[in-house]
C-alpha positions in Angstrom: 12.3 -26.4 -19.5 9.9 -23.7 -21.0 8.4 -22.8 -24.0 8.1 -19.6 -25.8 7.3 -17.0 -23.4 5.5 -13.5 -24.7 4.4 -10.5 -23.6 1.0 -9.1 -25.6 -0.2 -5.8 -24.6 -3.5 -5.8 -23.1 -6.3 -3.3 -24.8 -9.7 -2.6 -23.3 -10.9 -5.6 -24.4 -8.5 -7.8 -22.1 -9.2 -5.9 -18.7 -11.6 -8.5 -18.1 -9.3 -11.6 -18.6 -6.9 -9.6 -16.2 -9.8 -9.5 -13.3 -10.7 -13.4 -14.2 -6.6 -14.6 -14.3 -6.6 -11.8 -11.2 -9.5 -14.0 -9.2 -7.6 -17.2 -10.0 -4.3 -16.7 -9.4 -4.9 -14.7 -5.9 -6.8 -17.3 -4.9 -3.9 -19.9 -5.7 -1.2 -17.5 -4.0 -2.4 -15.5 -1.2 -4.4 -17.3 1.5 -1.9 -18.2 4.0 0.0 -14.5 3.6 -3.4 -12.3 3.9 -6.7 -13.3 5.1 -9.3 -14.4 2.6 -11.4 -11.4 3.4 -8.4 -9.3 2.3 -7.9 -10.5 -0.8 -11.5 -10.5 -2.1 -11.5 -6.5 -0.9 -8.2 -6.2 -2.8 -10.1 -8.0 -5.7 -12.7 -5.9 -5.8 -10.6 -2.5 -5.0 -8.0 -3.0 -7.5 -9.6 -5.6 -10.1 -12.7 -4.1 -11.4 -13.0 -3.2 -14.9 -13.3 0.1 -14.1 -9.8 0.0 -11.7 -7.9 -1.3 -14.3 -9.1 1.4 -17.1 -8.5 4.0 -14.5 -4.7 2.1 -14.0 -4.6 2.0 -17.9 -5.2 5.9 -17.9 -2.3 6.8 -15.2 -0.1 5.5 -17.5 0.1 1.6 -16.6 0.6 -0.8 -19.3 -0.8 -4.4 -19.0 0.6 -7.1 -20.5 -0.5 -10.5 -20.7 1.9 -13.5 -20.2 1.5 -15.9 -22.8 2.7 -19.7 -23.4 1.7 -20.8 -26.7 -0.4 -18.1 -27.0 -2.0 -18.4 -23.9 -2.9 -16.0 -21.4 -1.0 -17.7 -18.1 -0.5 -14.5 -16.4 -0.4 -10.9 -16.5 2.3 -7.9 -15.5 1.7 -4.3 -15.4 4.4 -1.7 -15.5 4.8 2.1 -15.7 8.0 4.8 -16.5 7.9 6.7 -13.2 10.7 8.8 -14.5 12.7 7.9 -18.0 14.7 4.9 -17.0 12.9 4.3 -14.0 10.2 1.5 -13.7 7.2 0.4 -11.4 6.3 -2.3 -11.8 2.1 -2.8 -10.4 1.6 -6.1 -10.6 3.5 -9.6 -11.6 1.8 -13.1 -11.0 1.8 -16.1 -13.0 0.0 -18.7 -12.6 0.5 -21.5 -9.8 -0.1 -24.3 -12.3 3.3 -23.5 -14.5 5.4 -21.6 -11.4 9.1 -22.8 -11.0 9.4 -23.7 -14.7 12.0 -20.5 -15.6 8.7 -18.0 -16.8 9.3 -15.2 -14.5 12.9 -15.2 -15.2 12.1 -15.0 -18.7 9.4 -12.3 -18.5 11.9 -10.3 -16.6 14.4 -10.7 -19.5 11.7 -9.8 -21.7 11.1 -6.4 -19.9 14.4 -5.7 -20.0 14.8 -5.5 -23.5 11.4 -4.3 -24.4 12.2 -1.4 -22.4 15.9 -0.8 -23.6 16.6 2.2 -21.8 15.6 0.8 -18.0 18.0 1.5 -15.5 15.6 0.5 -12.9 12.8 -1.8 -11.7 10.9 -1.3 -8.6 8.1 -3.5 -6.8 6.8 -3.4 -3.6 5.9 -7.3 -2.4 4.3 -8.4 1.0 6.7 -9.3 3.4 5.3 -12.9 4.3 5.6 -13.6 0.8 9.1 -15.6 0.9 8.1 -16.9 -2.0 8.4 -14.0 -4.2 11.4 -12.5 -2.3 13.3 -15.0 -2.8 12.9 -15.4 -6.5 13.4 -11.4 -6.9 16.6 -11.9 -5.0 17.8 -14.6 -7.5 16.8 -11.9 -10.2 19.1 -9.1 -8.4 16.5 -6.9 -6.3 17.4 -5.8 -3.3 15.3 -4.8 -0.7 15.2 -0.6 -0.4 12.8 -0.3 2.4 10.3 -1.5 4.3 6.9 0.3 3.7 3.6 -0.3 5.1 0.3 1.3 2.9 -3.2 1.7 4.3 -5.3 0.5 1.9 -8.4 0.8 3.2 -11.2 -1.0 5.0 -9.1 -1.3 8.1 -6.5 -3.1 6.1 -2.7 -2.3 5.7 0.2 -3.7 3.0 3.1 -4.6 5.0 5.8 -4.7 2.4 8.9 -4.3 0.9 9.9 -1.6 -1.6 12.5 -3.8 -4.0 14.7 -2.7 -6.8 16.9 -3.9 -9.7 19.5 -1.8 -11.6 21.2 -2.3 -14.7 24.9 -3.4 -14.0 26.9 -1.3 -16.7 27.8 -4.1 -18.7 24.3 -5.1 -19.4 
């Protein structure tokens, strides 16, 4: 069973709790699917203060994830066209996983942004995990993509996407 789950826009202020929940949650997730190396470059590339205020300017919006008003994770989601969502980045962390959260931040979206007709997300393809939950939640997988990132590293992922059934 959870508790209250909220969404609380992050300001300027909260880009550094995003790079420290960032740190800690990667670090709980990832080793197994990409190389430790990987993930501190990704860290460092994608993490800094200054990445996430440059995100914040192209238009994403940060949000933490709270339980009793407690930062336990963070999302980050953009319009790419009106109705059509990105969403960056989606982790939780592994100390209160499998407890219903990301189902209910997912609601959450869903009504914050009333007018979405669809979410996409690109997640690495070793990441079962994560696949499988978004498949519970009604993505489907709409192609495989691979992105240089840099530093000799590539994502190998999938591009996945939810639409609102009519009735919704």
């Amino acid at each position: 069973m959870t508790t209250t789950i909220a969404l609380l826009e992050v300001d300027a202020d909260g880009l550094t709790v995003i790079q420290q929940l960032a740190r800690t949650i990667w670090y709980q997730h990832y080793p197994g699917i990409i190389t430790n190396e990987q993930i501190e470059y990704l860290l460092t590339k994608m993490y800094s203060v200054d990445a996430l205020t440059k995100q914040v300017s192209e238009g994403q919006r940060f949000y933490f994830i709270q339980q009793q008003e407690t930062p336990i994770g963070f999302i980050a989601i953009s319009e790419q066209e009106p109705g059509n969502y990105f969403i960056h980045k989606f982790y939780i962390s592994g100390s209160v996983q499998n407890r219903g959260i990301g189902s209910a931040v997912l609601d959450l979206l869903i009504k914050k942004f009333s007018g979405m007709a669809t979410m996409r997300l690109t997640v690495n393809r070793q990441n079962f995990k994560s696949i499988n939950f978004y498949f519970k939640k009604g993505f489907k997988i709409e192609r495989v993509a691979d992105f240089d990132i840099g530093n000799g590293y590539v994502m190998n992922d999938f591009v996945m996407v939810w639409q609102q059934k009519a009735n919704q």
